[in-house]
N, C-alpha and C positions, 0 to 999 in steps of 0.2 A: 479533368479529374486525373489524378495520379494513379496509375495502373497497379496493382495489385503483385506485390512480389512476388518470385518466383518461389515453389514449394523448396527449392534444393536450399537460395539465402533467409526462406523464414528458418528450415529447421538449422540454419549454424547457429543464425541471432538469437532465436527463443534456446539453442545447445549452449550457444558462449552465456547467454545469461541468467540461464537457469545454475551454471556450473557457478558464476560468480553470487548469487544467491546463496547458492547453499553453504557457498564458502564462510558465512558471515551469519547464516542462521544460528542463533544459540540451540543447544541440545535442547530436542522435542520439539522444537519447531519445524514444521511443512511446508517446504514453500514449491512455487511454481509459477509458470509465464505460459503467455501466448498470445502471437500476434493476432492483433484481431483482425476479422476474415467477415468477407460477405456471409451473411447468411449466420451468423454468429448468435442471433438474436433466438435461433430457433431452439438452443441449446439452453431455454429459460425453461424450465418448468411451467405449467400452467397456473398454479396457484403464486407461482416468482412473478409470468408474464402480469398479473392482475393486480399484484404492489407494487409494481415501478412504474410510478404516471408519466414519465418522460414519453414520450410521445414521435422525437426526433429518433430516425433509423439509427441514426450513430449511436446516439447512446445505448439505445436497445442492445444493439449487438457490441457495443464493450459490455455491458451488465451481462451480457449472455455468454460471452469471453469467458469473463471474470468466473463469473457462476461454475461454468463447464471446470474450468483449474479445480476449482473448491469443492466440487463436485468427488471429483477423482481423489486429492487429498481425504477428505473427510471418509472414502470409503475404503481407504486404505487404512485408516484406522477404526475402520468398523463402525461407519454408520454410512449406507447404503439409501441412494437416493430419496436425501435429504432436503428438504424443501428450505433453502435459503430464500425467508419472508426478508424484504425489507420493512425497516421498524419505521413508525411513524417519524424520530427522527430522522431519517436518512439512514440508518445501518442496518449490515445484515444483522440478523437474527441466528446466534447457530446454539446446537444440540447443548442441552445441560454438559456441563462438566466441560466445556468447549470454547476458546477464544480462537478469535480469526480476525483478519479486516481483507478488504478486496479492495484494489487500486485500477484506475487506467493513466494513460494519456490518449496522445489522441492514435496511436498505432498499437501500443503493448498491452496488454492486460496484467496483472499480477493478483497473487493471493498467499497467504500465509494462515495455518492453523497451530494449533499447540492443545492440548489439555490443560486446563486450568488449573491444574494441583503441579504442574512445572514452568507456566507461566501466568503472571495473575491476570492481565490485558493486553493486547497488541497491536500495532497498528503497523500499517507497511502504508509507501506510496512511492509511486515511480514518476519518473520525468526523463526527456531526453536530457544528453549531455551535452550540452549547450550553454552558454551564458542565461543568465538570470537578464531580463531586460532590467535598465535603470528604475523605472520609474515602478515595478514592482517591486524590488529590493526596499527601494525607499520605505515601501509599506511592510514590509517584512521584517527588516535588520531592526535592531536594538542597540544599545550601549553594553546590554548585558551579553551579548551574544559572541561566544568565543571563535572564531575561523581562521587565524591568519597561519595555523600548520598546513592549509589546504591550497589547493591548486587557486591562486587567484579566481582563475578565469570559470571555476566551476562550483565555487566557494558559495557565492550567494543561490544559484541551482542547491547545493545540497543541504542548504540550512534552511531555503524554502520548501524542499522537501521532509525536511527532518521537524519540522515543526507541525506541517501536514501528520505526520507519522505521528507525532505524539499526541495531536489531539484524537486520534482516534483510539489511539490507546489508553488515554485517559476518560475520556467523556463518559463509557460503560459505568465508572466507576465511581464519577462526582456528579453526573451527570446534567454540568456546566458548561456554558456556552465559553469556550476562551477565543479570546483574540489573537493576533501575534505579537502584540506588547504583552501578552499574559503565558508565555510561554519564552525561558531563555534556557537559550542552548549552547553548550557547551561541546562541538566537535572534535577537541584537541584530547577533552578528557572522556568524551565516548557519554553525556549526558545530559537529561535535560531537566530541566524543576519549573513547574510550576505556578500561580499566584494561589491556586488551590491548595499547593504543599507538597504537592507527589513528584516524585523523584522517575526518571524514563531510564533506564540505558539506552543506545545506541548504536548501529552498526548499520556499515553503508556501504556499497562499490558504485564505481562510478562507470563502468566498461561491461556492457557498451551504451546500457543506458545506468540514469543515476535513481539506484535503489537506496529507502534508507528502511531501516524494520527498528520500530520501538516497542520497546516491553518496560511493563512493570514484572518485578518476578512475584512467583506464588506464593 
């Protein structure tokens, strides 16, 4: 088992990446990180721990990551421990007048909120910086899918992410299952459309892990 970072390199990593988030958040939007940490699980709410059926410790304690970021955001804008249900599709559930999504891998946590009347849906999703394996790209990439202003090697990483991102951003709103042939993106021009109609923007960093945040606006 891989040993548990030391507290001094989680807070530079969750400092440099929280800094490069914000850099890229559109106005109104909240965002925030955090490596996920033993015992991370215990930071779910009671009525959070009894909607998440996952059952495996890992996941519990990213959901409990996740949760605890979202947690702090949402009460900094005024709504104070708030019970993020997940929905029977798989998402959170947040306060009227309120968009959010919550992302892991398998070390980070992330979360992002907004008020709904400055952004109309959101999605965020994180991944390490790292190459995209081949044989996932295969299933991800399109014809339609714009990348070649991006770092080769980190290229299919961000459009696999970016596609994650939008369908969470979308789905609230059509409330359609898409695929990755039903989603093309556009990274050169900061967007993504679609087979449902709706249009994403876009914004991403890639250092030090690769964030991307999709929104529809309000």
């Amino acid at each position: 088992m891989t040993p548990p970072p030391s507290s001094v390199a989680s807070s530079l990593e969750e400092t440099a990446l929280l800094r490069a988030m914000a850099a890229i958040a559109p106005s109104g939007v909240q965002v925030g990180c955090r490596l996920i940490r033993e015992g991370d699980e215990a930071h779910l709410l009671p009525e959070e721990a009894l909607s998440i059926p996952a059952r495996q410790p890992a996941m519990r304690r990213a959901s409990g990551a996740a949760r605890w970021i979202a947690h702090g955001l949402l009460a900094d804008i005024g709504f104070n421990d708030f019970t993020i249900l997940r929905a029977p599709s798989g998402a959170p559930a947040w306060p009227r007048g309120i968009t959010g999504s919550l992302a892991h891998d398998n070390e980070m946590a992330v979360a992002a909120v907004a008020p709904a009347s400055d952004i109309g849906s959101l999605g965020i999703d994180v991944e390490p910086a790292q190459p995209l394996p081949d044989d996932i790209l295969a299933l991800v990439a399109t014809h339609a899918d714009v990348t070649d202003a991006l770092d080769r090697d980190l290229a299919g990483r961000i459009l696999f992410s970016a596609k994650e991102a939008v369908y969470k951003a979308v789905y609230p709103l059509d409330r359609q299952i898409l695929g990755y042939e039903d989603i093309a993106v556009d990274l050169n021009a900061g967007f993504a459309t679609t087979t449902t109609g709706r249009r994403a923007r876009l914004a991403y960093c890639v250092a030090p892990r690769v964030v991307v945040l999709a929104f529809v606006p309000g």
